[in-house]
C-alpha positions as CSV (number, residue, x, y, z in Angstrom):
1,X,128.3,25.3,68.0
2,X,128.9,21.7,65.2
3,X,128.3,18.4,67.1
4,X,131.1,17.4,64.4
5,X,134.5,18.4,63.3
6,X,135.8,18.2,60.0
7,X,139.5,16.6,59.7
8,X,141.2,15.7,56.7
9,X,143.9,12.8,55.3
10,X,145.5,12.0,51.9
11,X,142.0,10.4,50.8
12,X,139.6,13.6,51.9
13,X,137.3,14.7,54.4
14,X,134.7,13.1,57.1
15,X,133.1,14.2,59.8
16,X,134.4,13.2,63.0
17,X,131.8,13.8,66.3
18,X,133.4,16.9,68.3
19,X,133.2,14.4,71.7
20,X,135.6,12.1,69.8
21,X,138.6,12.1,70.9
22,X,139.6,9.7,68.2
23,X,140.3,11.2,64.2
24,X,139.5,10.3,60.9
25,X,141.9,7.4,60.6
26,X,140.0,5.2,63.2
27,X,136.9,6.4,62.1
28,X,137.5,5.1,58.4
29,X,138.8,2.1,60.3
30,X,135.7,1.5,62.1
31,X,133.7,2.0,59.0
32,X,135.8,-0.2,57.0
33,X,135.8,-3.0,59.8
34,X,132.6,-2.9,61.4
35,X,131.9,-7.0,61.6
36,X,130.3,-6.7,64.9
37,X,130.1,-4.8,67.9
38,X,133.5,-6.2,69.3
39,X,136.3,-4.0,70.2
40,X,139.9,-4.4,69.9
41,X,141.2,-6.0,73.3
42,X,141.7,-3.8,75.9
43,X,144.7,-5.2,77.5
44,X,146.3,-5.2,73.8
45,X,145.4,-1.1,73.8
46,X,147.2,-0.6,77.3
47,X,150.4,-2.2,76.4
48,X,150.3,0.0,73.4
49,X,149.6,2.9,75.5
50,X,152.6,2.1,77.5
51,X,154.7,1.7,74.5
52,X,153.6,5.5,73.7
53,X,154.3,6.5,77.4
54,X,158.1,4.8,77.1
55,X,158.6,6.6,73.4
56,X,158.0,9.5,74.5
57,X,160.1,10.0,77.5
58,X,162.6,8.2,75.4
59,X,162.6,11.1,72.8
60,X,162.2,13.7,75.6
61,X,165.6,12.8,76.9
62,X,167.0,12.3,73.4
63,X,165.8,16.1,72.2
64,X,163.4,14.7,69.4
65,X,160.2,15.7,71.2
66,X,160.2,18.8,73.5
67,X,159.2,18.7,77.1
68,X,156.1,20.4,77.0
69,X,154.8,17.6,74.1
70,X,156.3,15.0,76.0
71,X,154.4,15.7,79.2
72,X,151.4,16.5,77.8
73,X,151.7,12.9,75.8
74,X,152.9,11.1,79.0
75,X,150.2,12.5,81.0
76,X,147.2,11.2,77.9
77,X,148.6,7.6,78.3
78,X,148.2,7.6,81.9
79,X,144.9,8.9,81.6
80,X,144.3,6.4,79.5
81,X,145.5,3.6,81.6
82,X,143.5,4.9,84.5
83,X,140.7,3.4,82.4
84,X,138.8,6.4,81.7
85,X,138.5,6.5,77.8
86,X,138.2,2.8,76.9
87,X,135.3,3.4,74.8
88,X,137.4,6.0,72.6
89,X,139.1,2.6,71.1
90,X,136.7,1.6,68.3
91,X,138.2,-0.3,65.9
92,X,137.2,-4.0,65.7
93,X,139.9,-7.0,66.3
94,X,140.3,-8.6,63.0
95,X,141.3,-5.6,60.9
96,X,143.4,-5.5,57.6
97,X,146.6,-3.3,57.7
98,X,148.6,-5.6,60.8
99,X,147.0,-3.4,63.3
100,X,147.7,-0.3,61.6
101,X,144.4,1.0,62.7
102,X,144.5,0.4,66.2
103,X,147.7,1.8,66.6
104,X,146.3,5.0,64.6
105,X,143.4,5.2,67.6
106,X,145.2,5.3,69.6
107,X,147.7,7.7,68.4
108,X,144.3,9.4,67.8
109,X,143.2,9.5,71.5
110,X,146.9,10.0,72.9
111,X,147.0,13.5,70.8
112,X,143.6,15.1,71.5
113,X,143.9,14.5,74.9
114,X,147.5,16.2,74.7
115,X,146.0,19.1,72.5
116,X,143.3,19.8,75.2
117,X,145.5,19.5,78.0
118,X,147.4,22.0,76.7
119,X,144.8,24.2,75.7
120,X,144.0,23.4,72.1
121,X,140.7,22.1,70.8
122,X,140.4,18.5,69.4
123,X,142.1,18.4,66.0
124,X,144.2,21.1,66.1
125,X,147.3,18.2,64.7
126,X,149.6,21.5,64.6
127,X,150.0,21.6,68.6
128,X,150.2,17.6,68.8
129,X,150.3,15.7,65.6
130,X,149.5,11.7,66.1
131,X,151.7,10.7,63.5
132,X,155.2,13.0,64.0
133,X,155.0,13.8,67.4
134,X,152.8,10.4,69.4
135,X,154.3,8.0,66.7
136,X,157.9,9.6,66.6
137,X,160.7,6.7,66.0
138,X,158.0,4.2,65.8
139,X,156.2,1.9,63.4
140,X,153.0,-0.2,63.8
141,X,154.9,-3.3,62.6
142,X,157.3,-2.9,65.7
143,X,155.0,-1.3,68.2
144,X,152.0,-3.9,67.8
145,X,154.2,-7.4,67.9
146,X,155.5,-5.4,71.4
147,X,152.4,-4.9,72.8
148,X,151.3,-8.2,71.6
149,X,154.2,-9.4,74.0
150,X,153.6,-7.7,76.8
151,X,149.9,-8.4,77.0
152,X,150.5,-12.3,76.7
153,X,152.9,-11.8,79.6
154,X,150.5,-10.1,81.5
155,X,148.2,-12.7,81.2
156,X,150.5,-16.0,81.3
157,X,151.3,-14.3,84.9
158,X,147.6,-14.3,85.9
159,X,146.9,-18.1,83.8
160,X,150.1,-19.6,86.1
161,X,148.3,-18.7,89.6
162,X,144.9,-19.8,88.6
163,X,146.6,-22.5,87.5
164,X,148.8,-22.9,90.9
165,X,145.3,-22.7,93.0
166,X,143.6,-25.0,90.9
167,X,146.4,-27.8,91.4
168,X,146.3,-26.8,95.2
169,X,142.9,-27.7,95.3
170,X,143.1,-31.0,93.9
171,X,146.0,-32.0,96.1
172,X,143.7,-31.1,99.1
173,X,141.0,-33.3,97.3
174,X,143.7,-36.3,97.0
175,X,144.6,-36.0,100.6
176,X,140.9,-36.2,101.5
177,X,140.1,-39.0,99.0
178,X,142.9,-41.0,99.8
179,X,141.0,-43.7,101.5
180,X,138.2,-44.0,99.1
181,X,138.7,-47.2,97.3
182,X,136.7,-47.4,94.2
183,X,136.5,-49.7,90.8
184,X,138.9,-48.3,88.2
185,X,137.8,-48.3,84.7
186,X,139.8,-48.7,81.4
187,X,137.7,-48.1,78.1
188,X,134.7,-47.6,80.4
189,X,135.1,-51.0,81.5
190,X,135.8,-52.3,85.1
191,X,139.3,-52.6,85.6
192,X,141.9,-53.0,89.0
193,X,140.7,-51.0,92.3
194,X,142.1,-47.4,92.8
195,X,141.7,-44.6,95.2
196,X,139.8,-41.8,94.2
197,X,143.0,-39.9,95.6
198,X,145.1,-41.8,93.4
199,X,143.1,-39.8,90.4
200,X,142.9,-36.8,91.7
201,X,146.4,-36.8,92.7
202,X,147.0,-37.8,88.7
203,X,144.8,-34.6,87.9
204,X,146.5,-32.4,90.2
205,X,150.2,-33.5,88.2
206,X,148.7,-33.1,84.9
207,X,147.9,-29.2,86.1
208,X,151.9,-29.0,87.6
209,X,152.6,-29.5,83.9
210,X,150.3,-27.1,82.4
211,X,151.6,-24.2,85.3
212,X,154.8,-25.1,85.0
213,X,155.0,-24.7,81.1
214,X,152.8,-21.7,80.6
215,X,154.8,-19.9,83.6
216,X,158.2,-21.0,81.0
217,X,156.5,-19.9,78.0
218,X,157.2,-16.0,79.1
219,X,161.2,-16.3,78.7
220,X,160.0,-16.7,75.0
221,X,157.8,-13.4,74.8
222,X,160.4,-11.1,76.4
223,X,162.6,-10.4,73.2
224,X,160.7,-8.0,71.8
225,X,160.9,-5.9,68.6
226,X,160.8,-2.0,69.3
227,X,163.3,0.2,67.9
228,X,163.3,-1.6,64.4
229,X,160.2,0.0,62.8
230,X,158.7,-1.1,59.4
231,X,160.5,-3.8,58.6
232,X,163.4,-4.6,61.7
233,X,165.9,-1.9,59.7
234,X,164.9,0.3,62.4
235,X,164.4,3.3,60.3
236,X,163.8,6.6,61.4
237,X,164.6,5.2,65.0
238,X,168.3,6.4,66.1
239,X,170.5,3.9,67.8
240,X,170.4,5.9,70.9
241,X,166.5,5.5,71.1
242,X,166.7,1.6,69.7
243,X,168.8,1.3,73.2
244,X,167.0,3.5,75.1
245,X,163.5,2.3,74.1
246,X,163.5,-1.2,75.9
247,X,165.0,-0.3,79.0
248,X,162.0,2.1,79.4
249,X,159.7,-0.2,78.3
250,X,161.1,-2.4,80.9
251,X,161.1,0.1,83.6
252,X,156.8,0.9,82.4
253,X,155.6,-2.6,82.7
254,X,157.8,-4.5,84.9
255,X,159.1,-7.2,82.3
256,X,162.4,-8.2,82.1
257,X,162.0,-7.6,78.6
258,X,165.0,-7.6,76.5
259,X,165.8,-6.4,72.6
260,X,165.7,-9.1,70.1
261,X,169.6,-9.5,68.8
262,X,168.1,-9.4,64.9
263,X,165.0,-7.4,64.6
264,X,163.9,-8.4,61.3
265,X,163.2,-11.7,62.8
266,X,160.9,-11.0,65.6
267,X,159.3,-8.2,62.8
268,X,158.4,-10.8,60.5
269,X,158.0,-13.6,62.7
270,X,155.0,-15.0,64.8
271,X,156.0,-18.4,66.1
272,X,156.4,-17.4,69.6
273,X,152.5,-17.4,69.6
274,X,152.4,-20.2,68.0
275,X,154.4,-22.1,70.8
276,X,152.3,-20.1,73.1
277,X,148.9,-21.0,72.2
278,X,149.9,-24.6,71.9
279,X,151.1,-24.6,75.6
280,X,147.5,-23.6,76.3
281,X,145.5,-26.0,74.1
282,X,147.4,-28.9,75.9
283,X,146.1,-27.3,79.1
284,X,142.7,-27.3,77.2
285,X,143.4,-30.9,76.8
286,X,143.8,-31.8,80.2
287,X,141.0,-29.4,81.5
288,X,139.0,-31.8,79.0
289,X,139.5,-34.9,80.7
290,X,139.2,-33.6,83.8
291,X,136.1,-32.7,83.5
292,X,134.8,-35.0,81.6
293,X,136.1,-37.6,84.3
294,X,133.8,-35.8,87.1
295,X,131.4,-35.0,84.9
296,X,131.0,-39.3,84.4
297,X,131.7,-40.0,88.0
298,X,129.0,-37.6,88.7
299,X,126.4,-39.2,86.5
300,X,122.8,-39.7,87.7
301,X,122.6,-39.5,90.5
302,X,120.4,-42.5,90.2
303,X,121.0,-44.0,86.9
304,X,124.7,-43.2,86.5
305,X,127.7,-43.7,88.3
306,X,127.2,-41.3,91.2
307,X,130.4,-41.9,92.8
308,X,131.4,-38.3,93.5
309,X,128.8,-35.3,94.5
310,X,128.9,-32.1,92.7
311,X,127.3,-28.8,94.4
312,X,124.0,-28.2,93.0
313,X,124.5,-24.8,91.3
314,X,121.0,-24.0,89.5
315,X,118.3,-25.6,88.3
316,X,119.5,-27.8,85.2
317,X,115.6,-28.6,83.2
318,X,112.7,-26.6,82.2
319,X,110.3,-29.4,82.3
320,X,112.5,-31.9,84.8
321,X,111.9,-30.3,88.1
322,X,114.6,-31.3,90.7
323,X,117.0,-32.3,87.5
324,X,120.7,-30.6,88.4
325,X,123.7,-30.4,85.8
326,X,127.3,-30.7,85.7
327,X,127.4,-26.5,84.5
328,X,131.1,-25.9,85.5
329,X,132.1,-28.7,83.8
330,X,130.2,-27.8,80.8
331,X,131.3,-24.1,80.8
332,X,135.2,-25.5,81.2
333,X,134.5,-28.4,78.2
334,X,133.0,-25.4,76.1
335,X,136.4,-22.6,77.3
336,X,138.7,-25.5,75.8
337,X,137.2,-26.4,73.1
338,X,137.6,-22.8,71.7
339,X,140.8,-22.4,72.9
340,X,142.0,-25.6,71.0
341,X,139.9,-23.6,67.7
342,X,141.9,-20.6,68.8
343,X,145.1,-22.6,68.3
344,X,144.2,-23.4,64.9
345,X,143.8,-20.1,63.7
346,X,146.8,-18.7,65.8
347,X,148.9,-21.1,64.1
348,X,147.4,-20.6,60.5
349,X,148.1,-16.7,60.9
350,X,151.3,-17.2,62.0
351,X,152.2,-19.2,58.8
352,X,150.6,-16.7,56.8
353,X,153.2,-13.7,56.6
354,X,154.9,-12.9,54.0
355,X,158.4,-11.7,53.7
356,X,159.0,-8.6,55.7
357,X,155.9,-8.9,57.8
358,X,153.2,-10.2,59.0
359,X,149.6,-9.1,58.2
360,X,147.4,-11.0,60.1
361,X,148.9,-10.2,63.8
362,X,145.6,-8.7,64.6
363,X,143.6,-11.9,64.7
364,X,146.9,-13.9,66.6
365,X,146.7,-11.1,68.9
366,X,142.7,-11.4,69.4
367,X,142.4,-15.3,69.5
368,X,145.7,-15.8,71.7
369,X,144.7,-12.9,74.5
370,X,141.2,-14.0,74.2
371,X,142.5,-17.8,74.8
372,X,144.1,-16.9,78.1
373,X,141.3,-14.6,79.6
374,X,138.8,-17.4,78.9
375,X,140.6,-19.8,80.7
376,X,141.8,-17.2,83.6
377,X,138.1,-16.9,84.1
378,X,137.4,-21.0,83.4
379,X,140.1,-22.6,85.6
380,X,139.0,-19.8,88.8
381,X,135.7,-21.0,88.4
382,X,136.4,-24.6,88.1
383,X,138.4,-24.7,91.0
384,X,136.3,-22.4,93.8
385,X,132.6,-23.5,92.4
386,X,133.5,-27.0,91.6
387,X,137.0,-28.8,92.7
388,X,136.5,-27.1,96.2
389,X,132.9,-28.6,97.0
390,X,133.1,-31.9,95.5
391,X,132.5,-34.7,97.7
392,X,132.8,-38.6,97.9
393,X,130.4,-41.2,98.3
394,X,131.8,-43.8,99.5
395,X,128.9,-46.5,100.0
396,X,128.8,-46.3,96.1
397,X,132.3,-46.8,95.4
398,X,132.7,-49.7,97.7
399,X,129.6,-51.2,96.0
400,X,130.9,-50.6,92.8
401,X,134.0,-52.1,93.6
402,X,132.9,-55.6,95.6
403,X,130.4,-56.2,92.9
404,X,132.8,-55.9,89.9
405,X,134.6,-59.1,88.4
406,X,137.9,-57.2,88.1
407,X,139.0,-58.0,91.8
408,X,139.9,-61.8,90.4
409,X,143.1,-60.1,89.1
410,X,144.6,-60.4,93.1
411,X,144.1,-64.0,92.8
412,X,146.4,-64.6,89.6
413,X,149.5,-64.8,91.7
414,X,148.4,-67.6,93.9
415,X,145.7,-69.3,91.6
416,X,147.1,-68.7,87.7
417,X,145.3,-66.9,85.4
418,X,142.6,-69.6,84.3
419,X,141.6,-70.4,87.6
420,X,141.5,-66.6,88.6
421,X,139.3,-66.3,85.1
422,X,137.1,-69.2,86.0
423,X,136.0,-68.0,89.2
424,X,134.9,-64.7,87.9
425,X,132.5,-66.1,85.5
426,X,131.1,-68.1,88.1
427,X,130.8,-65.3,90.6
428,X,129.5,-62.8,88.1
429,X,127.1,-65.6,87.0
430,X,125.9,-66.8,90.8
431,X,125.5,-62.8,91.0
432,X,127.8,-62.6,94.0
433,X,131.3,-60.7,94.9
434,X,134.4,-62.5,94.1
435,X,135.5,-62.6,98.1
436,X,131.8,-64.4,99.3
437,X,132.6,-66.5,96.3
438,X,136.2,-67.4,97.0
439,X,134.8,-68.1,100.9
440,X,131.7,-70.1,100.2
441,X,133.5,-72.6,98.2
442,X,136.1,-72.7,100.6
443,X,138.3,-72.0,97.7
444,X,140.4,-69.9,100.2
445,X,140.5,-69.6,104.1
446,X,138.7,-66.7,104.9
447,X,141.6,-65.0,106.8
448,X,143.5,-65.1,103.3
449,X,140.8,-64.0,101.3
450,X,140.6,-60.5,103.7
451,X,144.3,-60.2,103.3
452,X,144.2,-60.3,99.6
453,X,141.7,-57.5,98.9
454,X,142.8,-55.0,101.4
455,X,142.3,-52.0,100.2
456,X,146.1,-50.7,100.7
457,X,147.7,-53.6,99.2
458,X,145.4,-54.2,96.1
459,X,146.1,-50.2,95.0
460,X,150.2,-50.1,95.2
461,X,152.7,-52.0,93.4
462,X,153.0,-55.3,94.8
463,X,152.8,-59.4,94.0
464,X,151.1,-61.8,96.5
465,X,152.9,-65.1,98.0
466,X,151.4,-68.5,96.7
């Protein structure tokens, strides 16, 4: 018995392994577009699976496919969403053709397993032909921007509660933080006193933003383009299926999805991902400063600030022994910064298409779902193996604090801003804190002087009596 099977196109032969359930159209594809060993993503595949799924029950009930076909069709795309024949999807992420090819494999894989499951042999395109029978009424260039749609839904869904855990956690943090008073910095200078809950409960708002609009952003990805085919015209689809089609697509995934009112437009266009991935490089952008916040506040221990304690993880040196690293932070710096790289080439895609469509969907699908799993994975991380354990030091921040000049700002009310300014030179200079200052020269009764820096006063809005 051949290993291989011979099938055939408009352009010839090849040779197509007999365990395959794929055909010579994603094999020339995975020729064509072998970059690396990367695969096309698999959430992308699914939602096109489902499309599949939805079209076909659509046409059963229409008469354009009969019910044996239909079933046998309906039953490959579950298999295939049970997760059993991922590896049949071979074709690499940034291929030419606006994911032509991918929709091909898996109109590949969708008909051999039909063929066998109703007793044909793989190939045999006369019992269940990919092209008139899985692809019936359908186009890449309306099934791909759907699937696109639905996959970024998917994941915006998982991003918004990572996203609501992560803001839990640092609420929790302010609560527990609320009494440590520590030295504020501006430009990396000592500035007025603050809570260390004050700026935790400042991160924790910055993260209600980012849930808040990437949980919004999926109102935008629910007008989808299905039923218009090539070009929006819709083609080849009847207006019975271009009805039909979204309310089963709606019924198969669960999103209130809804049919775009001019389906040329959402054929052609791509600035829905644009708006999209931009939503998630300003999360980047807050996830930066973040951690580049804790990541200074945790500096040292010794010879840095050290004013919050980070769970030693692993071993951070190869020749420091005892040397521990920020890693979370790192790994979350690292997750935005190619998420914000992501962003540029979403966007630059986007403005690439021309006229009728658009052929560079394939990387805007690849860099925006890969853009959302990284930072699925990054913020879950970030918030159990970091936010979670983080402790305060206390002693260090009140050092910090009593030692720094910037206390003399309490004292402009009652003394002017000279005087205030005088006697912080003198007290940084006599290498003392402002307070044993102001009481040593009897500047101020001592009574006062424990009034005016109080912790609770000197960190809310407030102006002291002369």
């Amino acid at each position: 018995m051949n290993d291989y099977r011979i099938e055939k196109d408009s352009l010839g032969e090849a040779e197509i392994n007999n365990a395959a359930y794929y055909g010579i159209n994603s094999f020339r594809a995975y020729k064509n577009f072998a970059l690396t060993e990367e695969k096309s993503n698999i959430s992308l595949i699914r939602s096109i699976v489902r499309i599949k799924k939805a079209s076909a029950k659509v046409n059963k009930i229409l008469g354009y496919l009969g019910k044996d076909k239909a079933e046998a069709i309906i039953k490959s795309c579950d298999g295939i969403l049970s997760g059993d024949y991922d590896d049949e999807f071979i074709v690499h992420p940034l291929q030419g053709g606006a994911g032509t090819s991918l929709n091909m494999n898996v109109n590949e894989v969708i008909a051999n397993l039909a063929i066998e499951s109703l007793g044909g042999t793989k190939g045999e395109y006369g019992i269940i032909n990919p092209l008139d029978d899985v692809n019936l009424s359908q186009s890449t260039n309306d099934v791909f921007p759907t699937a696109m749609r639905i996959a970024c839904i998917e994941k915006t869904r998982l991003l918004a509660e990572r996203l609501a855990e992560l803001q839990s956690s640092l609420q929790k943090k302010e609560e527990e933080f609320a009494t440590v008073l520590k030295l504020g910095r501006t430009q990396l200078m000592d500035a007025l006193p603050i809570t260390l809950g004050q700026e935790f409960g400042a991160y924790a708002r910055a993260i209600s933003r980012d849930r808040w609009r990437i949980y919004k952003v999926e109102e935008r990805l629910r007008e989808t383009n299905l039923g218009g085919t090539a070009i929006g015209t819709g083609l080849n689809a009847s207006l019975e299926y271009i009805y039909r089609i979204t309310e089963e697509i709606k019924n198969e995934t669960g999103y209130g999805l809804s049919r775009s009112d001019l389906l040329v437009d959402t054929t052609q266009n791509m600035d829905v991902f644009v708006e999209a991935s931009g939503l998630l490089k300003a999360c980047a952008a807050n996830l930066i400063k973040i951690s580049n916040d804790l990541r200074l506040m945790a500096s040292g221990p010794k010879g840095g600030l050290g004013e919050i304690k980070m769970k030693a993880l692993q071993q951070g040196s190869t020749i420091m022994p005892g040397k521990v690293n920020p890693v979370i932070c790192e790994m979350v710096l690292q997750v935005s910064y190619k998420v914000i790289s992501n962003d540029l080439a979403i966007t630059m895609a986007a403005g690439a298409g021309q006229l009728e469509l658009n052929a560079f969907s394939p990387l805007i699908a690849h860099s925006i779902l890969e853009s959302f799993e990284l930072l699925i994975k990054a913020v879950e991380k970030f918030d159990k193996l970091c936010i979670r354990t983080l402790e305060a030091d206390e002693e260090r921040c009140r050092e910090y604090l009593e030692r720094s000049t910037s206390l003399s700002a309490v004292l402009i009310d009652i003394l002017g801003y000279e005087k205030a300014s005088e006697i912080a030179i003198e007290a940084f200079e006599s290498d003392i804190t402002i307070k044993d200052y102001l009481t040593a020269e009897g500047i101020l009764p001592e009574d006062q002087v424990e009034k005016l820096f109080d912790g609770y006063r000197i960190t809310n809005p407030g102006r002291s009596k002369k």
